[in-house]
Structures are given as structure tokens and as C-alpha cells.
C-alpha positions in Angstrom: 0.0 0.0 0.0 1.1 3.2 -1.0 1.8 5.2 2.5 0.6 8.6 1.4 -2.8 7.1 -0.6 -5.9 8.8 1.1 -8.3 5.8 1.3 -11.6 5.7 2.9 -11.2 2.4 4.6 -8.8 0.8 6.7 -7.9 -2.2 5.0 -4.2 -2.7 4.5 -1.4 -2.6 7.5 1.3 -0.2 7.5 4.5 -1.8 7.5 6.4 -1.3 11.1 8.7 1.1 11.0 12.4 0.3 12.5 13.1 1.7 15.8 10.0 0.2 18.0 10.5 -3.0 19.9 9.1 -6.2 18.7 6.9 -8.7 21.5 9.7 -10.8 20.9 12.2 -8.1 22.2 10.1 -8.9 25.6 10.3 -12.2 25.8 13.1 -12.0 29.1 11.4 -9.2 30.3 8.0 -11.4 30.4 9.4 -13.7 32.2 11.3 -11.4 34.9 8.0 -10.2 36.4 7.9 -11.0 40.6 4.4 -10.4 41.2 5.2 -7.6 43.5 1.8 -5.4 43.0 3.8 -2.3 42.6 2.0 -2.2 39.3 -1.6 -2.0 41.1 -0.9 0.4 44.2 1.4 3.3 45.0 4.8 3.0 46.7 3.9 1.9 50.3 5.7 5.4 51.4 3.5 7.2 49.4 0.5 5.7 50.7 -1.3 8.5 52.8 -5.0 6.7 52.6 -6.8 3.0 51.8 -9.1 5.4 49.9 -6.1 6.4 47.5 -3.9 4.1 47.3 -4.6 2.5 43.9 -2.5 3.5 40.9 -3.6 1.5 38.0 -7.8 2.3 36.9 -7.6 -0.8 35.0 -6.9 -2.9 37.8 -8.6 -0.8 40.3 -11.9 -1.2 38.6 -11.9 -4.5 37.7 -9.8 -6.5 40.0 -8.9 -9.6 37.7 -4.7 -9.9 37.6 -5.3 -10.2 33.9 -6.3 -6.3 33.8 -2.8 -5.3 36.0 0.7 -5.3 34.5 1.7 -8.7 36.0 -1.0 -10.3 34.4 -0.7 -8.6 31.4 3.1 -9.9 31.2 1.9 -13.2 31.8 0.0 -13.3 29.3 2.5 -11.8 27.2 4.9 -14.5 28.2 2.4 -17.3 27.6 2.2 -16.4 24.0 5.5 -15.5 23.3 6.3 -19.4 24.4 3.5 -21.0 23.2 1.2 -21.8 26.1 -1.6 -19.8 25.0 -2.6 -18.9 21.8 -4.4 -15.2 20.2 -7.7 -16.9 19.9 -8.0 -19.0 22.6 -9.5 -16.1 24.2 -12.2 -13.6 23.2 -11.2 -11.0 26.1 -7.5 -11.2 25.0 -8.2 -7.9 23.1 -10.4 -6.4 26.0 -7.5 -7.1 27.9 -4.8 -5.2 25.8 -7.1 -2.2 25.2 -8.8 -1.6 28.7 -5.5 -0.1 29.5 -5.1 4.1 29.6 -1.3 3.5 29.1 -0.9 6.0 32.0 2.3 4.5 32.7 2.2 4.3 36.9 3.5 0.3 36.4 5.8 1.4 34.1 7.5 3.9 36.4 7.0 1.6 39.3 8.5 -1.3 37.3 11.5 0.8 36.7 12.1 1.6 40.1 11.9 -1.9 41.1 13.1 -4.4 38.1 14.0 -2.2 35.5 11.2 -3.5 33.2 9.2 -2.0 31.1 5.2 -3.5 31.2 3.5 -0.3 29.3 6.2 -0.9 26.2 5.4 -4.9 26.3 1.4 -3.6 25.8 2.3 -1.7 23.2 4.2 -4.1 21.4 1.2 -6.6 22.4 -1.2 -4.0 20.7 1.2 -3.8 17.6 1.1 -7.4 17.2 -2.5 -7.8 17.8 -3.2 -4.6 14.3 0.1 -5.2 12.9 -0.3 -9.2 12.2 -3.8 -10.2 13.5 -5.8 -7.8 12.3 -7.6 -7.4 15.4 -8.5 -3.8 15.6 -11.4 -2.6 17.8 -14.3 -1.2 15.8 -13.9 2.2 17.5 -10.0 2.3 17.0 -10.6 1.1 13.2 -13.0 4.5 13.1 -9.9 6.9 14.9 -7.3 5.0 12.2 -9.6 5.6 9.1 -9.8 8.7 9.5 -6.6 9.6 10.3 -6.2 8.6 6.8 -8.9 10.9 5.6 -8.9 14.4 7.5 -5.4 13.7 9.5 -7.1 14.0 12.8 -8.9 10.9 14.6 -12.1 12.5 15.1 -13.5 12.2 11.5 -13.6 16.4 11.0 -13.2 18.3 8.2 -10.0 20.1 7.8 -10.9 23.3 7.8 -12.8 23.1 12.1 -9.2 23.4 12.9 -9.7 27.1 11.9 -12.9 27.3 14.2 -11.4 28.7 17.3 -9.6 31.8 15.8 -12.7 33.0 14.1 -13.7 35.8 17.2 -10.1 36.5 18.0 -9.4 40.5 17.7 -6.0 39.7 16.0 -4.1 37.9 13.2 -2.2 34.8 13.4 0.5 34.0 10.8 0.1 30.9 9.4 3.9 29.5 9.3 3.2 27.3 5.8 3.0 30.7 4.6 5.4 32.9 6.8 7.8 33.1 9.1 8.2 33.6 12.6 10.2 32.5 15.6 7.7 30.2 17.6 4.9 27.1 16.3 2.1 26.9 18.2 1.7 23.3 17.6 -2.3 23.2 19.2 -3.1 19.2 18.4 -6.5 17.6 17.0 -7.7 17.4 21.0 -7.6 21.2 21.7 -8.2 22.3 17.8 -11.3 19.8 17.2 -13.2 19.1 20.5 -15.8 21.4 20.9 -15.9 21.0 24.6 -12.7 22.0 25.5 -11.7 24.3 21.6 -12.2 27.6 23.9 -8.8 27.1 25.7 -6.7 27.1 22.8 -7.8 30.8 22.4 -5.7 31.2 25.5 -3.0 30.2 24.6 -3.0 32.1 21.8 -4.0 35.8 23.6 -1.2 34.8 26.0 1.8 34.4 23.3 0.0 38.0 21.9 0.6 39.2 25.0 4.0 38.5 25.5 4.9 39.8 22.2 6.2 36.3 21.0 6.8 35.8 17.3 4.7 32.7 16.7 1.8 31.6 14.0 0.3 28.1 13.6 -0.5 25.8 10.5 -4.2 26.2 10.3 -5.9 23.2 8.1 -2.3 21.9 7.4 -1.5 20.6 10.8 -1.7 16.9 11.3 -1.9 14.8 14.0 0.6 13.9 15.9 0.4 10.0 15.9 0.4 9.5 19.6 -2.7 7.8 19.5 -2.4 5.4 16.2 1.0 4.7 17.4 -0.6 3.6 21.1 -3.1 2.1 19.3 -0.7 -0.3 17.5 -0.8 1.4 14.3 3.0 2.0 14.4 3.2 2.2 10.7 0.7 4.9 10.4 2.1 6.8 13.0 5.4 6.7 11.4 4.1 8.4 7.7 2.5 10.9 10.2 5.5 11.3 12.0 7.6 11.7 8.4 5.6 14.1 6.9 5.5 16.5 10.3 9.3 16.4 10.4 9.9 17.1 6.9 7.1 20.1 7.1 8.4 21.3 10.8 12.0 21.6 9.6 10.9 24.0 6.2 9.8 26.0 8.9 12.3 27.7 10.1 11.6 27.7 13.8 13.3 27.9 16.6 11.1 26.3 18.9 7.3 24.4 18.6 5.2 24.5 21.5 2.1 22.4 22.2 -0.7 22.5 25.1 -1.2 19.1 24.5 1.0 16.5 26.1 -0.2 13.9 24.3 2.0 15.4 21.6 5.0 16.7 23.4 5.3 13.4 24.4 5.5 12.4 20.6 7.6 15.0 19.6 10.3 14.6 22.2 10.6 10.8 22.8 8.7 9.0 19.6 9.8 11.4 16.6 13.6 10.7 16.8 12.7 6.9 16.3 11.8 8.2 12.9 13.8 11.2 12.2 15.6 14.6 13.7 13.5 17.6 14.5 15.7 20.6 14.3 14.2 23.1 16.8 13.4 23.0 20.6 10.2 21.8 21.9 8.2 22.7 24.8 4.9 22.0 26.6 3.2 25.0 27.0 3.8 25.3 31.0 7.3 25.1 30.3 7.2 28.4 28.0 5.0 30.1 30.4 7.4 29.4 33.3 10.0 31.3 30.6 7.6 34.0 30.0 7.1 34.5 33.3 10.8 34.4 34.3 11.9 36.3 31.0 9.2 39.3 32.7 7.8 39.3 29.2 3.9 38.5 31.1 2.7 40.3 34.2 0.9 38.4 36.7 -1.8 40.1 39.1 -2.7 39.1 42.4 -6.1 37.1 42.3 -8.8 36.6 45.1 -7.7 34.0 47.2 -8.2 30.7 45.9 -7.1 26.8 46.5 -6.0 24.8 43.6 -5.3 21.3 43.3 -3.2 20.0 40.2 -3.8 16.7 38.2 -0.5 15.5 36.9 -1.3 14.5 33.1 0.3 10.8 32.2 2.4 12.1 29.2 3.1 15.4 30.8 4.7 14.0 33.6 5.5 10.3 34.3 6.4 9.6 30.8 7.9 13.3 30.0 9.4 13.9 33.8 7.5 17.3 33.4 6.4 17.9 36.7 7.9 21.4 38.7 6.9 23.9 35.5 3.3 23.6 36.0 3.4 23.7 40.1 6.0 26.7 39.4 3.8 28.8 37.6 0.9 28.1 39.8 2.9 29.1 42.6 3.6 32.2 41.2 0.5 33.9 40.8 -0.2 35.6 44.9 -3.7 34.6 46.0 -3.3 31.2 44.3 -2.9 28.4 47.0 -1.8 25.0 45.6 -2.8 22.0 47.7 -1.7 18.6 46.5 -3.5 15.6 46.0 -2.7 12.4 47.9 -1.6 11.0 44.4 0.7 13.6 43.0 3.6 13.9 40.9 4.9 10.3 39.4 2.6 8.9 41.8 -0.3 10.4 40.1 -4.0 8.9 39.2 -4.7 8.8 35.7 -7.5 11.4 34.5 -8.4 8.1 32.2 -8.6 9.3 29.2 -5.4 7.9 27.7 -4.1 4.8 25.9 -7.1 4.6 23.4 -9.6 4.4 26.3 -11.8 7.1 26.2 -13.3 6.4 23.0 -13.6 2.2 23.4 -14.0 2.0 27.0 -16.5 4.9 28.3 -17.2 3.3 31.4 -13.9 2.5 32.6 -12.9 6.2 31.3 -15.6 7.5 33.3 -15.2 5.7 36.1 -11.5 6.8 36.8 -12.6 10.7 35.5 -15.1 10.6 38.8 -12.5 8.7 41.0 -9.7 11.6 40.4 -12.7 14.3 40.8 -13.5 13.0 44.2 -9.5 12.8 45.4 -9.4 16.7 44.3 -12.6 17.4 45.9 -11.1 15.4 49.6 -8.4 18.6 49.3 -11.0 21.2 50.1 -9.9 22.8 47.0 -12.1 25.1 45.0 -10.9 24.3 41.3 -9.3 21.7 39.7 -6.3 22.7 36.9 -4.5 20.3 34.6 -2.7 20.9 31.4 -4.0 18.5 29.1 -6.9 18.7 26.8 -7.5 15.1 27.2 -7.8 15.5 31.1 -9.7 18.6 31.2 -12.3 17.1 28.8 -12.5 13.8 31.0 -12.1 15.4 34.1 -15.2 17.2 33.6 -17.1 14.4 32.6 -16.2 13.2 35.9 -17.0 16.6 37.5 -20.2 16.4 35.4 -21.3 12.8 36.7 -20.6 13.1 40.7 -22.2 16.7 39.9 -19.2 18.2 41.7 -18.7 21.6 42.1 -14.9 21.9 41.2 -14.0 24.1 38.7 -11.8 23.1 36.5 -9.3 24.9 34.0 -6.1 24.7 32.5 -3.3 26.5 33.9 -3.3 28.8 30.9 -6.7 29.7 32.0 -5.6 30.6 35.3 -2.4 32.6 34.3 -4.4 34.7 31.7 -6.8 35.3 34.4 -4.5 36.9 36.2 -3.2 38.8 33.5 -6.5 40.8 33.1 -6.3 41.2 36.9 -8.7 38.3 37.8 -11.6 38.8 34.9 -12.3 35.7 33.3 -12.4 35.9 29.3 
């Protein structure tokens, strides 16, 4: 199949693209799990409440070992040596995908063995699209179009243009000129109605500050993140080929996304494919340098306690954790409480992984369990900085009909910037 032919179907596999490990490259690291349930619960240091003290939704919710790390390993090891078979069992791919790949075991694992259980799933997903064709019907939908519009959520090119339309100034589009900064804004922010209003934050901030930046309007594709955690690694590497050819005639010097989803992608998938030749940050980290740099003025707001959600990506698997709490802490009147599960230790929003769309109810579920661990802080408003979590987080919010707030920490800064107004 021809890797740049626009079909309507999803028919054909992509061939794998060099640089991702094989289930076969797992085969000793199968075998080396110790069944120490590190994978299901925090660190036992950590451990402040009963309440709290689960780290893995998929386990948590449905307490089978075959839904945790070690019994997704051996599983993993009992078809990599023969034992069990792909369709011997019809919950085998229940089993792969009700995982929000938040990466808690994998961190855990580390710690502790130096294994790697979230890279196994993935390998085990890859092997499951890549060579079985067993794709779930809604992931089939996400990888057709992805072929089609470039995005997952089947929409037309041109909504990614939606959210500038009441803006009271121009933004370069970099396919056609040239400027300093890419505001890389991802299909989550750019399509998703629910949550599209933030990126217009983002945006009025970087105004603000003066930064030379523009975007790439109906020409910016999806990451890959999600085909590539998917199992689709072939189609996330033709995504991830064309981006780096069209970042690099850029001319940037640095691409910065809201999204971690794809700052993740950028910093630790890409150069499996190919060299990106400018800086990339999350958008917390640039608003720590604005802040710092003196180039955005922050006004004291009416006293308020926040509590911060971790995103997956964002932190355990990008080690981003001190930029967000940093520029939190800087705005007076702001009060940041923590969670019991915080920092690498953090519950998963779960939205992640492929989860949200094929498995509402589990995504649900850990939404309202996260909502109700911010709401035992006494805090007032919830902030995260992911569209993914702040569209599931709500849901929760929505469900237990909580009355957290909850916001991105753009939101929050630009608040203060306009001396505690709201937009």
C-alpha cells in the first residue's frame, strides 16, 4: 500500500517502521515479572490513605490480575512461548485495550526491576493490528480517519480554523510565513468542541508576550500519539515523516504544544523516525519562561485553593512535573494543595491509551475517581494541562455533579493577567 494514498477504509497494515521493539524483544522481560503489585498500588511510602492508594484504573476497577501489569506480562509470556494462543481467548483484546497506558507500572516497574510493562502492551497492541488484524471497531473508526482528515475525530480540515474565528487579532500561518515560535495546538484542543475555547488562550497569551509565533491552520496533522498507542505504528510513522519534513521548512526555533499527548510524541517517539531541528516545549514550560523572562505580568487574584492533576504524558512519561506547580505558585492569591496521588505517583484522568473512545465506562469511572480525590483537598478548582484530562475530568465533574472548577493553567495565568476577569 502506498503510504501517502488517502483511502476511505482501513484495510491494508502499514508496514512497522524500524526503531519500536518487537513482542519478541520482551520475551526475558516477560518472564522477569515478581508479582510484587507495585503495578496496582502506589509505593507503600506514598501511601497517605486505603481510599487512594490504587494507581492503576484498570486494575482498580476491575480486580482480575489479567487487567494489572503482572497479568498482562503473563499473558505476554504465555504467547510468546506458546502456552496460550491469540484466539483462545475472546477478552484477550479487551484485555490489551482496557489499559489508559498511564504509565504508573511502568514507572513503578522501573524503580523496582527495571522493566518496562507499558512498552510490552504496546508491542502486544502492535502485534494484535500489525499481524492479526484485530483492531477494535472504534480504534478502526480513529485509524480511518486519520487517513482521511489527519485527525482521529473524522472532522473536516478546515474546524481546525474554528477557534480563531472571534479573535481580535491575526495569526501568521507558518506554511506561509515566518516567525520565531509554532504553536503546535493538536487535534484534542483544535477539534473538540468542549474543550476548543482554551486554545484561544493560549494564543491571547503568546499576543501578550509579544512572541513571534503563527500556527499551520488546516495543514497541521496529528501527531500519531494515539495510532502509534493504538498499535498502528506504521501509520504513526508516515504521520510522524511528513510533520518532520514540514516542521524543519519551517524555520523555527522552537514548537510549543498545550497538548501532552504530543509533546510526548515530539520529544521521545519522533527521533525513532527522524531529527527535528528546533526546541520543543509543553506550554507550561514556555510560560514558566515567559514569566521568568518578565515578558507576562501576573496580578494578584482573590484567594483561591487549587489542586493540580498530573497529566500521564506530561509528567510520568515526559518527567515534566515542577513547570506547572511553578507557575501556579507564582501567581499571589493562588494556594496550591496537592493531592494524595501527586507527581509520578499520580492517578490517571483516564482518558489515555485509546480508552476514552472504546471504553466509556472505565474512562468514566477513573474521570469521577480523580474528581473525588481533588474534591477530599477542600480545594475550589481543579487545573491540569491537558486537553485530554480537562475534557475527562469534567465528565467526571459532570457525573458526581461536583462543584470543582476546573481549568487549564493557561486559563488561570491569563486570568490573572487581566487582573482576575475571566475571558
Amino acid at each position: 500500500m502506498n503510504k501517502n494514498s488517502k483511502v476511505k477504509e482501513y484495510k491494508t497494515r502499514f508496514p512497522q517502521p524500524e526503531g519500536f521493539g518487537t513482542l519478541e524483544d520482551y520475551r526475558q522481560m516477560a518472564w522477569d515479572c515478581v508479582n510484587c503489585n507495585y503495578c496496582q498500588e502506589m509505593w507503600s511510602w506514598d501511601v497517605k490513605s486505603a481510599e487512594f492508594s490504587y494507581i492503576c484504573p484498570s486494575w482498580a476497577k476491575h480486580k482480575f490480575f489479567a487487567y494489572s501489569a503482572r497479568g498482562r506480562s503473563q499473558i505476554i509470556r504465555a504467547l510468546l512461548e506458546g502456552d496460550f494462543d491469540y484466539k483462545d481467548s475472546e477478552k484477550l483484546a479487551d484485555i490489551a485495550y482496557r489499559c489508559t497506558f498511564c504509565g504508573a507500572c511502568e514507572i513503578n516497574c522501573l524503580r523496582l526491576m527495571e522493566r518496562h510493562p507499558v512498552q510490552m502492551i504496546e508491542a502486544l497492541r502492535s502485534e494484535l493490528v500489525e499481524e492479526r488484524a484485530m483492531v477494535l471497531s472504534e480504534h478502526k473508526a480513529y485509524l480511518e480517519s486519520t487517513i482521511k482528515y489527519d485527525n482521529p475525530f473524522a472532522a473536516p480540515k478546515d474546524e481546525r480554523l474554528t477557534w480563531t474565528e472571534d479573535l481580535d487579532f491575526n495569526i501568521k500561518n507558518l506554511a506561509r510565513e515566518k516567525g520565531e515560535v509554532l504553536l503546535y495546538i493538536g487535534c484534542m484542543y483544535s477539534l473538540e468542541t468542549r474543550v476548543r475555547n482554551t486554545v484561544k488562550v493560549f494564543a491571547q497569551i503568546l499576543h501578550a508576550a509579544g512572541v513571534d509565533f503563527g500556527y499551520l491552520g488546516i495543514e497541521e496533522k496529528c501527531c500519531g500519539m494515539v495510532q502509534a498507542r493504538i498499535g498502528e505504528r506504521g501509520l504513526f510513522e508516515m504521520l510522524a515523516q511528513e510533520n518532520i519534513k514540514a516542521f524543519n521548512n519551517l524555520g523555527i526555533k522552537t514548537l510549543v504544544t498545550p497538548c501532552p499527548h504530543c509533546y510526548y510524541s515530539f520529544k521521545s517517539y519522533y527521533p525513532k523516525v527522524g531529527k527535528l531541528n528546533f526546541q520543543v516545549l509543553h506550554f507550561t514550560q514556555y510560560l514558566k519562561y515567559l514569566i521568568d523572562d518578565g515578558k507576562i505580568k501576573l496580578n494578584e487574584m482573590p484567594p483561591q485553593t487549587i489542586t493540580y492533576s498530573d497529566p500521564c504524558n506530561l509528567g510520568r512519561w515526559a518527567g515534566v512535573y515542577e513547570a506547572p506547580r511553578q507557575v501556579l505558585k507564582a501567581i499571589k492569591g493562588v494556594e496550591l494543595k496537592e493531592m494524595e496521588r501527586n507527581h509520578d505517583q499520580a492517578w490517571c484522568c483516564g482518558a489515555g491509551g485509546g480508552v476514552l473512545v472504546a471504553y466509556p465506562d472505565l474512562s468514566t469511572w477513573t474521570a469521577e475517581q480523580r474528581v473525588k480525590e481533588a474534591e477530599s483537598t477542600g480545594a475550589s478548582a481543579l487545573a491540569t494541562a491537558c486537553p485530554w484530562c480537562e475534557y475527562n475530568l469534567e465528565t467526571g465533574i459532570d457525573n458526581r455533579k461536583s462543584k470543582m472548577e476546573i481549568s487549564d493553567i493557561a486559563q488561570i495565568v491569563y486570568k490573572s493577567m487581566r487582573g482576575g476577569k475571566n475571558e
